[in-house]
C-alpha positions as semicolon CSV with decimal commas, in nm:
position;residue;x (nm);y (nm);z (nm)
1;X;1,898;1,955;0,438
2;X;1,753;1,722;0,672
3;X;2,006;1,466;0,878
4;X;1,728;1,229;0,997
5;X;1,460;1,132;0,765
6;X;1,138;0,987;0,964
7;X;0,921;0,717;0,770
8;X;0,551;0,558;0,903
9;X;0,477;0,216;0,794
10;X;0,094;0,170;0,825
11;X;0,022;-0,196;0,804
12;X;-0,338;-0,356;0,875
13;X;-0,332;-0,731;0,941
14;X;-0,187;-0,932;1,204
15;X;-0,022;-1,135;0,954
16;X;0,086;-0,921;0,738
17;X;0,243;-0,730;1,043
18;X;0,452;-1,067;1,130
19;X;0,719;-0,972;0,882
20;X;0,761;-0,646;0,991
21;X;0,779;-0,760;1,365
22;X;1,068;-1,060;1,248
23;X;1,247;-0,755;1,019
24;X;1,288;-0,496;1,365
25;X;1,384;-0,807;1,595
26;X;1,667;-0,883;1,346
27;X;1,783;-0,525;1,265
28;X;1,805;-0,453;1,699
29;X;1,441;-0,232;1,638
30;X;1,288;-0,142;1,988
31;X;0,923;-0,167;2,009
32;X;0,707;0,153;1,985
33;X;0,345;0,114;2,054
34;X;0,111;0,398;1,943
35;X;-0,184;0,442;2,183
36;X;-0,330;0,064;2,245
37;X;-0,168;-0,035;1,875
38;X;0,131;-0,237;1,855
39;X;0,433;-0,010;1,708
40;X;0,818;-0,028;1,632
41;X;1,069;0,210;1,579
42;X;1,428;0,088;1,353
43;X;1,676;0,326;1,351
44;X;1,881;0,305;0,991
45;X;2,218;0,515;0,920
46;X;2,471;0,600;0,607
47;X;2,671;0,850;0,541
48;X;2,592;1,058;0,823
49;X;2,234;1,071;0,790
50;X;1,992;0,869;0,933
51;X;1,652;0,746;0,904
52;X;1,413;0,635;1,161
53;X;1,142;0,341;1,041
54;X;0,831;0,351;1,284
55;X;0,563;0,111;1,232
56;X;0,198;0,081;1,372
57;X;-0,019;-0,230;1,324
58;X;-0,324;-0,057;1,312
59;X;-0,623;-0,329;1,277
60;X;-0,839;-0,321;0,891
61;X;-1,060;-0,076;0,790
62;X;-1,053;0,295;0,729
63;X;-1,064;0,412;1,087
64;X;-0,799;0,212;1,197
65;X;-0,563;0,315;0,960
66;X;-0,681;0,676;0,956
67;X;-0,614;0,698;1,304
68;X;-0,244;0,509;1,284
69;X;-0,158;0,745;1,006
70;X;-0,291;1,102;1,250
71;X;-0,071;0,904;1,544
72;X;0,229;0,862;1,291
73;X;0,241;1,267;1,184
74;X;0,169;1,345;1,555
75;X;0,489;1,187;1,599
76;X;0,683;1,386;1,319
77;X;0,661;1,169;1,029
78;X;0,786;1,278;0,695
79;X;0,654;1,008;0,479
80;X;0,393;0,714;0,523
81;X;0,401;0,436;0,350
82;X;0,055;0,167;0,352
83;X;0,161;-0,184;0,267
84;X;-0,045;-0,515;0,263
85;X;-0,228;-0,737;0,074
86;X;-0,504;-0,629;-0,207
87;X;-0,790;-0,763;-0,460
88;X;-0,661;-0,720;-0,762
89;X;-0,917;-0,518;-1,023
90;X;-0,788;-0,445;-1,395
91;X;-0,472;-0,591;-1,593
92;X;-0,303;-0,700;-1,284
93;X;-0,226;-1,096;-1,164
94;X;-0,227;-1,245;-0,793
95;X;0,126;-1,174;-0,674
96;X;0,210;-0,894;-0,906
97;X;0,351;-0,581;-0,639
98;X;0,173;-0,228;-0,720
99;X;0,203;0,127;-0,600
100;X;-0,081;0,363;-0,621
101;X;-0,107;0,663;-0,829
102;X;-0,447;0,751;-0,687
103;X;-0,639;0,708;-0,382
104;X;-1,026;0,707;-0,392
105;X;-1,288;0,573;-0,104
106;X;-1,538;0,368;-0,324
107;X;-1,762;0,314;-0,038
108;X;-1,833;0,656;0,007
109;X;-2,192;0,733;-0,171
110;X;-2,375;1,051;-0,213
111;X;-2,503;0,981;-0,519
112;X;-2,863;0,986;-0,412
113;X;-2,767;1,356;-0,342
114;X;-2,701;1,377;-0,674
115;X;-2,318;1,330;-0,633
116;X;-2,073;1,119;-0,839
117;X;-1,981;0,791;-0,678
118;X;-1,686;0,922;-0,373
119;X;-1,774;1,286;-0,440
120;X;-1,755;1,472;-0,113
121;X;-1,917;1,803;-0,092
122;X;-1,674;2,086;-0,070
123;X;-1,311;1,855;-0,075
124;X;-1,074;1,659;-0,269
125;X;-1,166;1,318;-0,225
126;X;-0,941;1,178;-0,511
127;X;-0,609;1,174;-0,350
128;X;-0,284;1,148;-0,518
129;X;0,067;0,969;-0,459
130;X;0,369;1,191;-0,389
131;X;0,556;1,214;-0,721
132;X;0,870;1,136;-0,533
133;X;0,785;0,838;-0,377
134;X;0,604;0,708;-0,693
135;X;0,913;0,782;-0,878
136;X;1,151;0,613;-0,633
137;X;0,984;0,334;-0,638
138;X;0,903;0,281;-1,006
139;X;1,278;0,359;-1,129
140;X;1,394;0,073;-0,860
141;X;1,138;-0,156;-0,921
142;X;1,031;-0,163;-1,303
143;X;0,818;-0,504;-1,256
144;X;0,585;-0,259;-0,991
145;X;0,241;-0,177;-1,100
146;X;0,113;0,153;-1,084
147;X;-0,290;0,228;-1,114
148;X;-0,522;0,361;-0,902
149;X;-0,601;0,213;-0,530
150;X;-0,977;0,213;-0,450
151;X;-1,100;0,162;-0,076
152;X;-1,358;0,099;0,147
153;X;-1,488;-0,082;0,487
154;X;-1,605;-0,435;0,292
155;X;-1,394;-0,696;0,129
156;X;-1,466;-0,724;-0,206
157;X;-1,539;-1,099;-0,312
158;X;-1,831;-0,989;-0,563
159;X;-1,740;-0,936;-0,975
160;X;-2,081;-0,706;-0,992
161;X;-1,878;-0,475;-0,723
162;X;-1,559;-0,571;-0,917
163;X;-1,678;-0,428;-1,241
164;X;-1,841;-0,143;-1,085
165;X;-1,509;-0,014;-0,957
166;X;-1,296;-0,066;-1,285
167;X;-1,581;0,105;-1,485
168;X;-1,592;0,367;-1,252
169;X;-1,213;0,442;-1,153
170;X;-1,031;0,255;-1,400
171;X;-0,880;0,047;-1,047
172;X;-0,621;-0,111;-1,046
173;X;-0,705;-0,296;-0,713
174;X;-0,903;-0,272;-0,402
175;X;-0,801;-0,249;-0,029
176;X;-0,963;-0,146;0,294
177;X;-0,700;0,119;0,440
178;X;-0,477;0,299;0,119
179;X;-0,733;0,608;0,048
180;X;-0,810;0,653;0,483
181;X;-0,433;0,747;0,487
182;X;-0,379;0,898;0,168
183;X;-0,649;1,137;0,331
184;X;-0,471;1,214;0,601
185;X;-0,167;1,309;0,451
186;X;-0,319;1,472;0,215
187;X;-0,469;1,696;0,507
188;X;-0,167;1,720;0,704
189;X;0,078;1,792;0,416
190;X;0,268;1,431;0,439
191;X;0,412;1,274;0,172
192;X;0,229;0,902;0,100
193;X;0,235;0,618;-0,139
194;X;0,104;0,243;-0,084
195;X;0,317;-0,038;-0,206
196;X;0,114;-0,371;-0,183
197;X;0,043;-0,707;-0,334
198;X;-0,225;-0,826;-0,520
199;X;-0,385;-1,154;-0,291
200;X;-0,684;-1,255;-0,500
201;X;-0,889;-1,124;-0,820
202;X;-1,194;-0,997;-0,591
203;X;-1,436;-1,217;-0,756
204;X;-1,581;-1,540;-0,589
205;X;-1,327;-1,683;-0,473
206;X;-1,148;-1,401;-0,330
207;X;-1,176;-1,512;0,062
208;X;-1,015;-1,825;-0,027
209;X;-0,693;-1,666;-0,205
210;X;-0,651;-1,364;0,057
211;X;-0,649;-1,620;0,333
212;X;-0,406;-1,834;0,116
213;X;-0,164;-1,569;0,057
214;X;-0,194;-1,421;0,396
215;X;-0,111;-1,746;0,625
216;X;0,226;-1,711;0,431
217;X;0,303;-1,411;0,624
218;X;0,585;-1,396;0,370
219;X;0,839;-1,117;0,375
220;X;0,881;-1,030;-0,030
221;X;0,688;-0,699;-0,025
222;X;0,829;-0,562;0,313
223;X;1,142;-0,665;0,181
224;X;1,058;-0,420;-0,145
225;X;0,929;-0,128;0,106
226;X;1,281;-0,179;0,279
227;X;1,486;-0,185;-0,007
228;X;1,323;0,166;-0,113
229;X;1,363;0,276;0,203
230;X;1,768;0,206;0,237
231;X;1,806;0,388;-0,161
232;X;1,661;0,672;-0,002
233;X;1,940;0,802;0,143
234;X;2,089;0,857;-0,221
235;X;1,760;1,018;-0,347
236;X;1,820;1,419;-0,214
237;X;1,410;1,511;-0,274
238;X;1,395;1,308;0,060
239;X;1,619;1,552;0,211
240;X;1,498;1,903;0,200
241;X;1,331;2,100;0,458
């Protein structure tokens, strides 16, 4: 059994990072930057075991985060978690708090190649939640969501695009960072889940609502990640080698 559990928070906005920078400052966190990224490390302890919270503002997109989640397991990271702000897709409302089940890139486009939409030659490119985490979370939380995350390097503010990725996938919601670090834990053998909140309904008006919601800078879903987090040290599938 493991005595110190280490956890990656991978968060993309500046805004959405404020919460996370007000929750180490209050809880005597140190800061931790990863490279040129702004980073914090909170130590957490019970019962003799302890867990260490490092975080990494890593910028939007799918290279940022894909590169915050490599620097995260470089450091020893047992479990990332992605949280922020999403568009929300299929049967979910604008401030409804979801978890991912799957993790697809629905930017990625071979399909002149005669490939399905995502399909990459030779590799998984649907990528799935740990069971543990999704568990965790969903007995703790029953109002969470659970569906599948898409991603890709564009906010999506168009209902054609909208459509296309709930005919396609069955999404849940959208996001611009959940599948580039599903990827590379999938890769590395890490486990990963996102926990995030649905902003706007990634129609026409989308811009307008993500901005809305993310001025707030409001603490509810770190506070969620958190509380997961702290139960975790009475959940023993966290624990083992």
């Amino acid at each position: 059994m493991k005595d110190i559990l280490k956890i990656g928070l991978v968060i993309a906005d500046e805004l959405e990072y404020v919460p996370m920078r007000k929750y180490v400052q209050k809880h005597c966190g140190n800061r931790k930057d990863f490279y040129k990224r702004e980073g914090h490390m909170l130590s957490l302890c019970e019962g003799g075991k302890q867990i260490d919270v490092y975080s990494v503002l890593c910028g939007i997109g799918m290279v940022n985060a894909a590169a915050a989640a490599m620097f995260l397991v470089e450091n020893g990271i047992d479990i990332i978690i992605n949280t922020g702000l999403s568009g929300g897709i299929s049967n979910i409302n604008r401030g409804e708090i979801t978890i991912g089940t799957q993790f697809i890139e629905h930017d990625f486009d071979l399909t002149p190649l005669g490939k399905k939409p995502g399909e990459k030659p030779s590799q998984k490119y649907i990528y799935d939640s740990d069971a543990d985490l999704l568990e965790h979370y969903c007995r703790l939380f029953n109002f969470v969501k659970k569906g599948v995350m898409v991603s890709g390097d564009s906010f999506v503010g168009d209902e054609n695009l909208r459509n296309f990725l709930k005919e396609t996938w069955n999404a849940m919601s959208c996001d611009m960072e959940s599948a580039a670090v599903a990827y590379v834990c999938d890769l590395t053998g890490t486990k990963f889940t996102a926990v995030r909140c649905i902003s706007d309904d990634a129609g026409s008006d989308a811009s307008e609502s993500y901005t809305e919601m993310n001025e707030r800078a409001e603490s509810a879903l770190l506070d969620i990640v958190f509380k997961g987090i702290y139960k975790m040290f009475d959940n023993p599938s966290f624990w083992q080698e």
